[in-house]
C-alpha positions as CSV (number, residue, x, y, z in Angstrom):
1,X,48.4,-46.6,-21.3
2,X,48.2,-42.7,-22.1
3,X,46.7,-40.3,-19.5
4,X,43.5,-40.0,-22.3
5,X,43.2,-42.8,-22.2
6,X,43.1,-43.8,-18.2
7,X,40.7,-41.3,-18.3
8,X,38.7,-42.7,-20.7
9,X,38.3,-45.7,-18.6
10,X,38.1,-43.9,-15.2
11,X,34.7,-42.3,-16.3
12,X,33.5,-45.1,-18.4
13,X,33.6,-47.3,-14.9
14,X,32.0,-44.5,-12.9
15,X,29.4,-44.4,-15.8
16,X,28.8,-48.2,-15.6
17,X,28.7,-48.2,-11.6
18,X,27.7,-44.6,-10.0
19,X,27.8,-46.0,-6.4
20,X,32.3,-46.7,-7.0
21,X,34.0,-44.8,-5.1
22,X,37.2,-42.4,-5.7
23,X,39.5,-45.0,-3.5
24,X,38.4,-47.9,-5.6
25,X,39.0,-46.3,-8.9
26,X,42.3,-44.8,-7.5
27,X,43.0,-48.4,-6.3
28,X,42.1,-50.3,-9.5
29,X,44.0,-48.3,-11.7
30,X,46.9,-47.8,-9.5
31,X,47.0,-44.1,-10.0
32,X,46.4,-41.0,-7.2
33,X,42.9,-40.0,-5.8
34,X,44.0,-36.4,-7.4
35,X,44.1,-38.6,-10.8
36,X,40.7,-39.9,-10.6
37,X,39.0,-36.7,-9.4
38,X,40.8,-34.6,-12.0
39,X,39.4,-37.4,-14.8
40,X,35.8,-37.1,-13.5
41,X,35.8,-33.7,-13.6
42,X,36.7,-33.4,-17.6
43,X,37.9,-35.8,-20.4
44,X,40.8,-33.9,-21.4
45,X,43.9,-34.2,-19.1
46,X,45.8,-30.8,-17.7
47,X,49.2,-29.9,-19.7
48,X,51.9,-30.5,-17.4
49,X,53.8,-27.2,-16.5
50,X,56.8,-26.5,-17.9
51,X,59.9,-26.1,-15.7
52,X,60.6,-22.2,-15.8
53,X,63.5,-22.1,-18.8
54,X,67.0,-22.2,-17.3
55,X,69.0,-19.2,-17.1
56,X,71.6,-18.6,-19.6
57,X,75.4,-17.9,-18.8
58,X,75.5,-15.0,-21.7
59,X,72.3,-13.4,-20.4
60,X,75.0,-10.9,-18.2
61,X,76.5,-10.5,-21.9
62,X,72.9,-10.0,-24.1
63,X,73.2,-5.9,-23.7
64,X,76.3,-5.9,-24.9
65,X,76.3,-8.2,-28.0
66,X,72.8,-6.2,-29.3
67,X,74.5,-3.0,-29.1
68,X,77.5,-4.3,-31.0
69,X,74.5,-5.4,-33.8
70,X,72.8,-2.6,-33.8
71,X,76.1,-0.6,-34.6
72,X,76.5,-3.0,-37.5
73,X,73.3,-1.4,-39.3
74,X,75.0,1.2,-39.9
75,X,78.6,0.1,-40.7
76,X,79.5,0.0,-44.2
77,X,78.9,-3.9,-45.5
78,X,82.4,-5.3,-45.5
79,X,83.2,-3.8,-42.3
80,X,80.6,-5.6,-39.9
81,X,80.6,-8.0,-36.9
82,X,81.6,-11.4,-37.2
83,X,80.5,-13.9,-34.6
84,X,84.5,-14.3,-33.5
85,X,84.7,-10.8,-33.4
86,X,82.3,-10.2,-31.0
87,X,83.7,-13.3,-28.9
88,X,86.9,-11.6,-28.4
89,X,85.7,-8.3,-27.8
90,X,83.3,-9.4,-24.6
91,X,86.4,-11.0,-23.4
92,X,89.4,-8.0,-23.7
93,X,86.6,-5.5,-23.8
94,X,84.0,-6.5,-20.8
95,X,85.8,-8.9,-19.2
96,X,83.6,-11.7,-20.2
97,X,85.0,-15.1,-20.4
98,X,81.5,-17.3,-18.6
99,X,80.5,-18.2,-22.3
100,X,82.2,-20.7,-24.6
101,X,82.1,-19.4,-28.8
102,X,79.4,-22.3,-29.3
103,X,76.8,-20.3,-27.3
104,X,77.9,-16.5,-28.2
105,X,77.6,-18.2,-32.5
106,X,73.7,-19.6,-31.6
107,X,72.6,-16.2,-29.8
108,X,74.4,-14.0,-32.5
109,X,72.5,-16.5,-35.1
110,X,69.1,-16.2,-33.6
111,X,69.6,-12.3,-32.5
112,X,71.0,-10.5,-35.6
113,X,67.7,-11.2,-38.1
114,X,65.4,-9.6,-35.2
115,X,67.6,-6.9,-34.9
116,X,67.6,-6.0,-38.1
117,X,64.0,-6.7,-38.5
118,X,62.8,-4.0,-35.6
119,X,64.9,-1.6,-37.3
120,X,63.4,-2.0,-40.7
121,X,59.4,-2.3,-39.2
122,X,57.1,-0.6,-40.3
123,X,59.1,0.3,-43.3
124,X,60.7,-2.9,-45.3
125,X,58.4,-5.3,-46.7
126,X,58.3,-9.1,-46.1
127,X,59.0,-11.7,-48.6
128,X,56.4,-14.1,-49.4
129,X,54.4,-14.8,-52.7
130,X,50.9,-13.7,-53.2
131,X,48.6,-16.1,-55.5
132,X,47.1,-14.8,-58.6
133,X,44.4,-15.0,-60.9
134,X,44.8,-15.3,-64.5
135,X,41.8,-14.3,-67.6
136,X,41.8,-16.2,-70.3
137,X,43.7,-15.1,-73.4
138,X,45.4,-12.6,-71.5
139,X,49.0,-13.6,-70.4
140,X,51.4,-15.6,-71.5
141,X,55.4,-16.4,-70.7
142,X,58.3,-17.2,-72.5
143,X,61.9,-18.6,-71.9
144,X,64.2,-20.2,-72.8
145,X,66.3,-23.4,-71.2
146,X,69.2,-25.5,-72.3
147,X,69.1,-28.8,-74.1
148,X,71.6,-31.5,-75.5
149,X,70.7,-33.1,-78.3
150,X,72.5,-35.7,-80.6
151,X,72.2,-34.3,-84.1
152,X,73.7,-37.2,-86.7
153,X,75.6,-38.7,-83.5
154,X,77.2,-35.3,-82.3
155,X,75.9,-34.1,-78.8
156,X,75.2,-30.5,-79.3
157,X,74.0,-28.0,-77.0
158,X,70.6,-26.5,-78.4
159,X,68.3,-24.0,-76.5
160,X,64.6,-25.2,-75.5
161,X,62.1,-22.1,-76.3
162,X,59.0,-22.1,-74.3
163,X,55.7,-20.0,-74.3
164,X,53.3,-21.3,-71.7
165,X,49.7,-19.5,-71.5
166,X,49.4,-18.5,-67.7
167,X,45.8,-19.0,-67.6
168,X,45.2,-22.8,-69.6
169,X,48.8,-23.7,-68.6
170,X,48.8,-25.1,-72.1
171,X,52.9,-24.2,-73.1
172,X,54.8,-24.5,-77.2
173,X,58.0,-26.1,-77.4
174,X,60.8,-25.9,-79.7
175,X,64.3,-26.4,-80.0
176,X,67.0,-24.2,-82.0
177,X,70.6,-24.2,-82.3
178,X,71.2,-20.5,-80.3
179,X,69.2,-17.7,-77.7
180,X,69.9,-15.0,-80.9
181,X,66.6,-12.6,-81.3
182,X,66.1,-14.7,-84.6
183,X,65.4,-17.6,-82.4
184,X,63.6,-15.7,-80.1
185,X,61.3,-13.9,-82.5
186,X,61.3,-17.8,-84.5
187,X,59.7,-18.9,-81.7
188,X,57.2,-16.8,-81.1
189,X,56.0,-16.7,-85.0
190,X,55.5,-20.8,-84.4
191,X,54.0,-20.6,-81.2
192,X,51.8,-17.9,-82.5
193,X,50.5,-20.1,-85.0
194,X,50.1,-22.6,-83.4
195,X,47.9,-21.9,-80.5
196,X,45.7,-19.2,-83.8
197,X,46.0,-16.3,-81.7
198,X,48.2,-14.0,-80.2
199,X,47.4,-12.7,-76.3
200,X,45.5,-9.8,-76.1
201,X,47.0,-7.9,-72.5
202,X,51.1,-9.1,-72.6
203,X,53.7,-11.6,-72.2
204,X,56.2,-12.1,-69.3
205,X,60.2,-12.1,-69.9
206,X,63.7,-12.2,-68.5
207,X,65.7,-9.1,-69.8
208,X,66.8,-10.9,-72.9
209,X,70.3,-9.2,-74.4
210,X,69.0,-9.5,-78.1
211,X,65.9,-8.2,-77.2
212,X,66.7,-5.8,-74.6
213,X,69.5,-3.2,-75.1
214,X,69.5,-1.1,-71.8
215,X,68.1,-2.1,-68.4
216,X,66.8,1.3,-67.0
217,X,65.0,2.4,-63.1
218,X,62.0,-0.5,-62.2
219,X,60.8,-2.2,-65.0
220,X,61.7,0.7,-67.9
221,X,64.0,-1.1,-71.0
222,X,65.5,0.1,-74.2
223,X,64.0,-2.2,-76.6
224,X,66.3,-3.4,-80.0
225,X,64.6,-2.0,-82.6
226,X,64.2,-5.3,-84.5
227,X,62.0,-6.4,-81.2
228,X,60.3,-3.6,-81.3
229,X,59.1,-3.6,-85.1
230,X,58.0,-7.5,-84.4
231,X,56.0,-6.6,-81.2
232,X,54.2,-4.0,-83.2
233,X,53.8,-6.1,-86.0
234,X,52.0,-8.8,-83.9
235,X,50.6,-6.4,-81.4
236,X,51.0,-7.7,-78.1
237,X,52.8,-5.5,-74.9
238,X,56.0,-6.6,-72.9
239,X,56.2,-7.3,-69.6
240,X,60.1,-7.5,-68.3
241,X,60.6,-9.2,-64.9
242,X,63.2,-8.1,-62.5
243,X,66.5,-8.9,-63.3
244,X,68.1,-12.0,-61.7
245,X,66.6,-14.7,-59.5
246,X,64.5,-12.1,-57.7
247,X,62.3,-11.6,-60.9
248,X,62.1,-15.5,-61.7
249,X,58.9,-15.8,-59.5
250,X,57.0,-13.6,-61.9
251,X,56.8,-15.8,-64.6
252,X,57.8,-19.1,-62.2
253,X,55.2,-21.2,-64.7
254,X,57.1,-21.4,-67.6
255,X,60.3,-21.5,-65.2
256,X,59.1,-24.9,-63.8
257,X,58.0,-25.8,-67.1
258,X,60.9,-25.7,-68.8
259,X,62.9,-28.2,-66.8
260,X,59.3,-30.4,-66.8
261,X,59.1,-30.6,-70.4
262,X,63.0,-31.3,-70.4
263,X,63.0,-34.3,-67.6
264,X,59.8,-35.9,-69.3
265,X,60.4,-35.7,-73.3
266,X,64.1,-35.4,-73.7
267,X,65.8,-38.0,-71.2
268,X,67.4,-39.7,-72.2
269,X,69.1,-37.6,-74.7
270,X,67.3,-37.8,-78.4
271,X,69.1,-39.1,-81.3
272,X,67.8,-37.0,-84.5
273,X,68.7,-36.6,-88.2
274,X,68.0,-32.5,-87.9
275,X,66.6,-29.9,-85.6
276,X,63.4,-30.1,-87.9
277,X,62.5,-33.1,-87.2
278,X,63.1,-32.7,-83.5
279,X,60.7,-29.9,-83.5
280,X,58.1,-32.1,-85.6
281,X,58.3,-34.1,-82.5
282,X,57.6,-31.5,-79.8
283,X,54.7,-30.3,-81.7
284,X,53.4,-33.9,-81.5
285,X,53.8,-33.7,-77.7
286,X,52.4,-30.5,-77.5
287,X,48.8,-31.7,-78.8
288,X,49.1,-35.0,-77.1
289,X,49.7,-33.2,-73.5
290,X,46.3,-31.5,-73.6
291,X,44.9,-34.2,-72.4
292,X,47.3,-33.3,-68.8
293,X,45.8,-31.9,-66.0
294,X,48.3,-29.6,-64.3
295,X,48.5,-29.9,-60.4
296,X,45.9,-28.2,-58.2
297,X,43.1,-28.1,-61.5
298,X,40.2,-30.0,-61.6
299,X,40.0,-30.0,-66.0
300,X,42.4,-30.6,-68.7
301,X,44.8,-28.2,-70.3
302,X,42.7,-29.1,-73.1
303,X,39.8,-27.7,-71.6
304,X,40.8,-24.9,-70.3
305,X,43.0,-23.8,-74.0
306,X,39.5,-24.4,-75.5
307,X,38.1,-21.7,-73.4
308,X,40.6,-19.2,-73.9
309,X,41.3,-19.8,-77.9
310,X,38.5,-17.8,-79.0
311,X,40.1,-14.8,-77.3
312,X,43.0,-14.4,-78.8
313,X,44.0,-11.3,-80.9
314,X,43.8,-12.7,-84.3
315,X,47.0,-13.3,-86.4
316,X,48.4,-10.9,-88.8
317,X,47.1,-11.6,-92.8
318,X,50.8,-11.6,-93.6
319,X,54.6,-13.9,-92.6
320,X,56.9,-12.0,-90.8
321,X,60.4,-12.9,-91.7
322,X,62.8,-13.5,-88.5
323,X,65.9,-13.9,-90.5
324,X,68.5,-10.8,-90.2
325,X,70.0,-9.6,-93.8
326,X,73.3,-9.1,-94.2
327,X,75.3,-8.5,-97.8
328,X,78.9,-10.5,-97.2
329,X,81.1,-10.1,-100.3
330,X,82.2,-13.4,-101.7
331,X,86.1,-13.4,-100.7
332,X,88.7,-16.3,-102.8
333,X,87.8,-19.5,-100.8
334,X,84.1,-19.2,-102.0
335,X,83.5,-18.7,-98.4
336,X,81.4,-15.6,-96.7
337,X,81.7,-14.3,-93.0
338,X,78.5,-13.8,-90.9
339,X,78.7,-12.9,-87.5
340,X,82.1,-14.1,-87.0
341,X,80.8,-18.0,-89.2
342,X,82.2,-19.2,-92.7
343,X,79.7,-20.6,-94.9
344,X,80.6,-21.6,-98.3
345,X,78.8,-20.3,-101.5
346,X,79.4,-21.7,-105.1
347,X,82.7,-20.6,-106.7
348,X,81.1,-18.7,-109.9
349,X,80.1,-15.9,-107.3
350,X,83.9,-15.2,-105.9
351,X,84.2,-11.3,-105.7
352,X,80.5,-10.7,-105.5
353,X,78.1,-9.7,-102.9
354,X,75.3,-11.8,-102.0
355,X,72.2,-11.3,-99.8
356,X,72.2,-13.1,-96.5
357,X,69.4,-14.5,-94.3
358,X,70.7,-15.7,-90.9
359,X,67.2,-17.3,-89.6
360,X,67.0,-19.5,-86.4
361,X,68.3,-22.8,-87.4
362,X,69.8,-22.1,-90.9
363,X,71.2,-19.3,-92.9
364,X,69.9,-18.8,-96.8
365,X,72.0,-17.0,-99.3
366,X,70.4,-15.8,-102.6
367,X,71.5,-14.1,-105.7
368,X,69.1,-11.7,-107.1
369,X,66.1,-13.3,-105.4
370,X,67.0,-17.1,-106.5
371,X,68.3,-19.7,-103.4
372,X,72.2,-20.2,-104.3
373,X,72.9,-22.1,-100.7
374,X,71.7,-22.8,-97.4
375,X,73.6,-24.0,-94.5
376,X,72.6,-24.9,-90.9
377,X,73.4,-22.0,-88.7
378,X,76.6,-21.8,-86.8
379,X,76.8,-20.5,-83.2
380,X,80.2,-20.9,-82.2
381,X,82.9,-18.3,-83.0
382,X,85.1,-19.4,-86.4
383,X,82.6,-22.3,-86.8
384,X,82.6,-22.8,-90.6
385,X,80.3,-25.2,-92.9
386,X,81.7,-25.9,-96.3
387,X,79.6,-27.7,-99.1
388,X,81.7,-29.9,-101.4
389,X,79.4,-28.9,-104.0
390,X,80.3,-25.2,-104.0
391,X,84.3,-26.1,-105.2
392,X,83.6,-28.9,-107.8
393,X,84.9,-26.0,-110.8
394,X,87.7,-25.0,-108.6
395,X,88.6,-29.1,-108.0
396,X,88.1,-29.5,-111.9
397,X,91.4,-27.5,-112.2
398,X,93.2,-28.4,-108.8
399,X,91.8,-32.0,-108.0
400,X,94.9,-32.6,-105.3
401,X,93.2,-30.2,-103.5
402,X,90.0,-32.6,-102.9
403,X,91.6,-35.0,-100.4
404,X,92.9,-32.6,-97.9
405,X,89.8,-30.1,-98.1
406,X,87.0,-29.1,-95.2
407,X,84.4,-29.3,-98.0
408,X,85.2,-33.5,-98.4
409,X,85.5,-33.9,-94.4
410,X,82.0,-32.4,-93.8
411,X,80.6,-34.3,-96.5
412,X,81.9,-37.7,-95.7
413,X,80.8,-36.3,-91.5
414,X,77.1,-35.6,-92.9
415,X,76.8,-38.7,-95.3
416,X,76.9,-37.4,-98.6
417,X,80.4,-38.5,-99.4
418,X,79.9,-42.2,-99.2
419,X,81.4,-45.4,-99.2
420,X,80.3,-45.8,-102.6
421,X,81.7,-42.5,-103.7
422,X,85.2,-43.7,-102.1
423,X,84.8,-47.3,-103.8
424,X,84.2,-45.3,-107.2
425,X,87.3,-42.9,-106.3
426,X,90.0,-45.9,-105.6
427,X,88.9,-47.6,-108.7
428,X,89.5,-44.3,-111.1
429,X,92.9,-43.6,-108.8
430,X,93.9,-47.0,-109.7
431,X,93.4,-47.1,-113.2
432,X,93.4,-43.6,-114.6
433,X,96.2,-42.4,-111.7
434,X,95.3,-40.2,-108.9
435,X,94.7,-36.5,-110.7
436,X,93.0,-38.2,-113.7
437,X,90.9,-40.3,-111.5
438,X,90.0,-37.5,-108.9
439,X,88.8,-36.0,-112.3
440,X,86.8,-38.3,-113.1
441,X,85.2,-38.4,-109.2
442,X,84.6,-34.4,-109.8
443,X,82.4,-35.4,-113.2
444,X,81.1,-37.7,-111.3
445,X,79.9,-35.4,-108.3
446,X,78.7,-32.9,-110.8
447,X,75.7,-35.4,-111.3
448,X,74.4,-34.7,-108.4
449,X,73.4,-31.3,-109.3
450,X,70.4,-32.8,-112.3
451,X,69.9,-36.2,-110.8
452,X,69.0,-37.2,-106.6
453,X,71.9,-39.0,-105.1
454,X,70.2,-42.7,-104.3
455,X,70.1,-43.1,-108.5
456,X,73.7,-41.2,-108.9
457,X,75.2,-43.7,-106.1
458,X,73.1,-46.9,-108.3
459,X,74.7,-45.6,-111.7
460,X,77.8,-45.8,-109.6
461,X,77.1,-49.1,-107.8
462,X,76.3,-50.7,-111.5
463,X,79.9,-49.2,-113.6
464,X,81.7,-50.6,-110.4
465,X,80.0,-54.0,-111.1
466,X,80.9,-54.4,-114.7
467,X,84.6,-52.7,-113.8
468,X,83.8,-49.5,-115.9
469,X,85.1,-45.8,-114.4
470,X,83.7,-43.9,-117.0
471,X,81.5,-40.6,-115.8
472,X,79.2,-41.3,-119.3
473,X,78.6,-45.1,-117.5
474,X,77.0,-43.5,-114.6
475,X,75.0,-40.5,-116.0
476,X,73.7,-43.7,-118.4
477,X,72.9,-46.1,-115.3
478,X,71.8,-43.3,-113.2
479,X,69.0,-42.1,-115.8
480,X,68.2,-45.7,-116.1
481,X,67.2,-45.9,-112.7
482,X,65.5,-42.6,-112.3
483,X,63.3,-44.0,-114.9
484,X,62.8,-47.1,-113.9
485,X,62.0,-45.3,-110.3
486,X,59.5,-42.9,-112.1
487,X,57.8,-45.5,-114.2
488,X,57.0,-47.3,-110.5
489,X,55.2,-44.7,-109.3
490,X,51.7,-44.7,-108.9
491,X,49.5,-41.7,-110.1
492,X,47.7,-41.2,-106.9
493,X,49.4,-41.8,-103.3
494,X,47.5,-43.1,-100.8
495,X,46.8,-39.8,-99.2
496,X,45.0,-39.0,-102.7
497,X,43.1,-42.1,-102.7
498,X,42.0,-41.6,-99.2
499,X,40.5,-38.2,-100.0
500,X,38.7,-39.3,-103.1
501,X,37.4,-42.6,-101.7
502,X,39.6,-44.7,-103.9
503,X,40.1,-48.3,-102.9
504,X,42.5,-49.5,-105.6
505,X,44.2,-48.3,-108.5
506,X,45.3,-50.0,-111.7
507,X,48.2,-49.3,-114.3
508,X,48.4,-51.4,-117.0
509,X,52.0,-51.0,-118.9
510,X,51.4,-49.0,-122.1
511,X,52.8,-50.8,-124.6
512,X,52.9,-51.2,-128.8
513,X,50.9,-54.7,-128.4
514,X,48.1,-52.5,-126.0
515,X,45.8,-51.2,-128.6
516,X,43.8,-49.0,-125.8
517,X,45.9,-48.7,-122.7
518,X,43.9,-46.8,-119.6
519,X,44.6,-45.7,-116.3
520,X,41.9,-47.0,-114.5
521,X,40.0,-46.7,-111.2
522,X,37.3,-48.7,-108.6
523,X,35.9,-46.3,-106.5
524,X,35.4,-48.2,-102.6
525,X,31.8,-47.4,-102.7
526,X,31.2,-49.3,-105.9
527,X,30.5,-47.1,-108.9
528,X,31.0,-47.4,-112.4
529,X,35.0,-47.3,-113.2
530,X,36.4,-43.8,-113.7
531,X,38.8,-43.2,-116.2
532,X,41.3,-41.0,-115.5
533,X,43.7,-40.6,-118.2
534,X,42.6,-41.7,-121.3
535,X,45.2,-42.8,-123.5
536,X,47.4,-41.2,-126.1
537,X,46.9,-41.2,-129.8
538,X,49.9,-42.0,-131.2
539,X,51.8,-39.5,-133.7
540,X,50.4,-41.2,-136.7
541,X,47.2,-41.4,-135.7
542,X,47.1,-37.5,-134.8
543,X,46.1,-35.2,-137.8
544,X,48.1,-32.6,-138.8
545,X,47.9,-28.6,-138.1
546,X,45.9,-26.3,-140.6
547,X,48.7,-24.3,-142.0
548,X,45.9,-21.5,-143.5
549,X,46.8,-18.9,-141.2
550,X,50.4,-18.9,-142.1
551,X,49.8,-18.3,-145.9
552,X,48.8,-14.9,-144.5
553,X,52.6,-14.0,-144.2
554,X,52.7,-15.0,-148.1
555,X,50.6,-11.6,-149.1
556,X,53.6,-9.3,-148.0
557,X,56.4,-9.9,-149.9
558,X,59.5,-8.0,-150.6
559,X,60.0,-4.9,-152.9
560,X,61.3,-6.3,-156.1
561,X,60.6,-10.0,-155.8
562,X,57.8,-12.1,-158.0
563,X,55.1,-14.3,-156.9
C-alpha cells in the first residue's frame, strides 16, 4: 500500500481504539515506531529528501565554456562557437580531457539560451501571444490558400480566397484560377455582398505583391494604385501584418481557417463543370456553417454574425468593376496577347484593336461596347485558349487547316466538338472527299451561331439517319426541333406558379378545328379560372386599318401635275 495510505489506516485504528498503543500499531502494520508517530501527528506523509545532486566532471570546465559563449555575442554570426569547437579547445587550450563530447554538447545546449538571455534582460522582449478582444463589425481578415480542383476532368491548381470576420468568426469562401489583384479585389466585391456590409475599423493582410508595391520601416507600404482606388471606393483601412511567418499570428484566424475549410469541404478533390459552379457551392456552405459553433464559444456563428450585421459600413450604391483593361491589337492568327496569354477573337477583327477585360476567372473582349468573346482566364505563361468558332471564315477558304488546328483540339477537350460532329464529318469526307466535306462540316458549325447546339447536333443526328450530308438538311431538322422544343414549353415555370399560387396549368393545342382556344388557369385556393391569354383573332376575322389619315398626303401634290 502507499505511505497515504498506511497512514490513513494508522489513525483510523487509533481513532477506533484510543487506548492502542505505538508498538501495536508499529507491530500490526509492520512498519517503524518513527512511522506510526509521524502518521499520528499529520495525514500527509514527509517528502523524502533528495540525495544532494552529484557533482559533475565539467564543473572544473563551466568558467571556461561561458566565457567562450559570452564571446560569441559579439562575434559576427557565421563565425561563432560550435559545440566541437569548444571540445577541442578545453582540451589543446586548458588541458581538459575529464569530459567526453556527449556531456560538453548537453551543457553547451542548456547554457547558451541563458547566456544569451541575461545579456539581452531587461532589454529584449519575450515571445508569447497575448489574447484579444474583438467589437463587432470591426475587423476582418483575408487570405488566400491553395486548392486542386478537377475542372472537366483536369486537376488544376486554383487559389482558395478567404475573409473571416474576427469577431463572429463567420468567414466567405471562393475559389479562382490565380492570387492576381483582380482576384483579390473579386473576392472582396463577393464577400462584401454577401455578408451586406463592409467593416467599419480595417482588415488584416499578408504583404500581397499585387496589392502591395514596396514594403517600407514597421508596418508602412506603397499601395498599387489600383488597391488603393478600390479601398477608397469601399472605404475600409488596411492593416498589413509583418512580413513572413513572424506576422502570421496576427491574423492566425483566417490562417487556421483556410486549411479548415480545405480539409472539411474539398477532400476529396471536387469534380466540377466550371469554377462557377464551384463557387455556387461554397456559398451554399457558407450559410449552412452558421449554424457551427467555433471552439471555445458558447453561441453560433450565426448568432454572433447576427449581432454584428447591423454594423457594418453600408455598401456602395454602385458595382465596382475588378477587371483590368487592356487594348491588344488583333495580330494574323485572330489571336490577342494579354499578360503573356493568347486568346482567340473572331477573324473579321484581324488588324484591329479591341478592348480587354482580364477579370478573376475569365477575360471579356468587346468591340465598341458589344461582347465579341470571352474566355476563361489563363494563368500560366504562353497558355492560349482558342475558340473554333472565331476561324470558321478563315476554315471556309483553307478547310485542311481544321484537322491539325488548337481551335478543334480545345473544342473536342471541352465537349463542343462531339462525336456527332465527327460522325457528320466522316460521312461528308466520304462522300463529298475530304476538302468538300470539311466544307460542308464548316456550314455546318456556322449553325451554331443562330441555333443552341443540342437542336444543331439533332438536325445532325436526323440527316445522318436518313444518309443525307447536306448543311440545308440540318438547318431544316434543327429548326424543326427548336420548334417542337418551344411549342413544349409551358408559359409559366414552376417558380412562377409557386409565386402566384398556381396549382396547375393547362394548354390546349391551338388548332383550325379549336373555334376558341385559351390558355387557362386553376388557382390552388379555388377561385374562378383566370384566363391568361385570350386567343387570337385570326387575319380574317381582324378588320382592316382606317386609311383616312394617309389621304392627307394626297392634298400636296406636285407642281404641274392634275388631280
Amino acid at each position: 500500500m502507499s505511505r497515504v495510505e498506511l497512514f490513513a489506516r494508522i489513525r483510523r485504528d487509533r481513532r477506533l481504539d484510543p487506548d492502542v498503543s505505538v508498538r501495536t500499531l508499529a507491530e500490526r502494520y509492520r512498519v517503524h515506531r518513527r512511522a506510526v508517530r509521524e502518521a499520528l501527528e499529520s495525514a500527509v506523509p514527509k517528502e523524502r529528501k533528495k540525495p544532494p545532486p552529484r557533482r559533475s566532471v565539467l564543473e572544473p570546465a563551466h568558467g571556461w565554456i561561458d566565457e567562450m559563449l559570452r564571446e560569441d555575442l559579439a562575434a559576427p554570426r557565421k563565425q561563432k562557437h560550435t559545440t566541437i569547437r569548444i571540445y577541442r579547445r578545453l582540451i589543446s587550450e586548458y588541458g581538459f580531457d575529464q569530459a567526453g563530447k556527449t556531456v560538453v554538447y548537453e551543457y553547451v545546449a542548456r547554457r547558451r539560451p541563458e547566456i544569451i538571455a541575461e545579456a539581452k534582460a531587461g532589454h529584449a522582449h519575450l515571445e508569447g501571444m497575448v489574447p484579444q478582444q474583438h467589437q463587432p463589425g470591426e475587423e476582418a481578415e483575408v487570405d488566400f490558400a491553395d486548392v486542386w480542383v478537377r475542372i472537366n476532368g483536369e486537376a488544376t491548381r486554383c487559389h482558395l480566397f478567404t475573409l473571416r470576420l474576427s469577431y463572429s468568426g463567420k468567414a466567405i469562401h471562393r475559389v479562382f484560377k490565380s492570387e492576381a489583384l483582380e482576384a483579390f479585389m473579386q473576392g472582396h466585391v463577393e464577400a462584401f455582398a454577401a455578408l451586406g456590409g463592409v467593416p467599419t475599423r480595417h482588415i488584416r493582410y499578408d504583404n500581397l505583391k499585387p496589392a502591395v508595391s514596396r514594403v517600407c520601416f514597421g508596418r508602412e507600404r506603397v499601395e498599387s494604385e489600383r488597391w488603393a482606388q478600390f479601398r477608397s471606393f469601399y472605404g475600409f483601412d488596411a492593416f498589413y501584418c509583418i512580413p513572413g511567418q513572424e506576422g502570421a499570428h496576427e491574423k492566425g484566424g483566417v490562417e487556421q481557417e483556410g486549411g479548415r475549410f480545405r480539409r472539411n469541404h474539398l477532400v476529396p478533390v471536387l469534380d466540377v463543370a466550371s469554377l462557377d459552379e464551384l463557387n455556387e457551392r461554397c456559398a451554399r456552405i457558407d450559410l449552412d456553417e452558421e449554424d457551427r459553433v467555433i471552439h471555445g464559444q458558447r453561441v453560433t456563428v450565426g448568432f454572433k454574425f447576427r449581432e454584428e450585421v447591423d454594423l457594418f459600413a453600408p455598401l456602395p450604391v454602385d458595382d465596382y468593376d475588378c477587371g483590368a483593361v487592356f487594348t491588344p491589337k488583333v495580330g494574323r492568327d485572330s489571336r490577342i496577347t494579354v499578360r503573356q496569354c493568347l486568346y482567340s477573337v473572331p477573324a473579321r477583327f484581324i488588324g484591329r484593336r479591341v478592348r480587354v477585360s482580364l477579370r478573376a476567372n475569365d477575360l471579356l473582349v468587346f468591340d465598341r461596347g458589344k461582347l465579341i468573346a470571352r474566355h476563361p482566364r489563363m494563368t500560366q505563361r504562353g497558355a492560349s485558349h482558342d475558340n473554333l468558332d472565331h476561324y470558321l471564315e478563315i476554315l471556309l477558304g483553307k478547310p485542311g487547316a481544321l484537322p491539325g488546328s488548337t481551335a478543334l483540339a480545345t473544342a473536342r477537350a471541352e465537349g463542343m466538338f462531339t462525336t456527332v460532329h465527327d460522325a457528320f464529318w466522316n460521312a461528308a469526307r466520304e462522300a463529298h472527299g475530304d476538302r468538300d466535306g470539311t466544307r460542308l462540316l464548316i456550314q455546318v458549325l456556322l449553325l451554331h451561331r443562330q441555333l443552341a447546339a443540342e437542336f444543331v447536333i439533332a438536325g445532325i443526328t436526323t440527316a445522318l439517319d436518313v444518309g443525307g450530308t447536306s448543311p440545308d438538311l440540318v438547318a431544316v431538322e434543327a429548326r424543326k426541333a427548336e420548334k417542337a422544343h418551344r411549342d413544349t414549353q409551358p408559359l409559366l415555370d414552376d417558380a412562377d406558379c409557386a409565386e402566384l399560387g398556381i396549382e396547375t396549368i393547362v394548354m390546349p393545342a391551338i388548332t383550325d378545328d379549336t373555334p376558341d382556344p385559351r390558355i387557362r388557369v386553376t388557382p390552388a385556393g379555388g377561385a374562378d379560372v383566370i384566363t391568361l391569354h385570350p386567343r387570337v383573332p385570326a387575319l380574317t376575322e381582324r378588320p382592316l386599318p382606317p386609311l383616312d389619315i394617309y389621304d392627307q398626303l394626297l392634298t400636296r401634290r406636285r407642281k404641274g401635275t392634275s388631280a
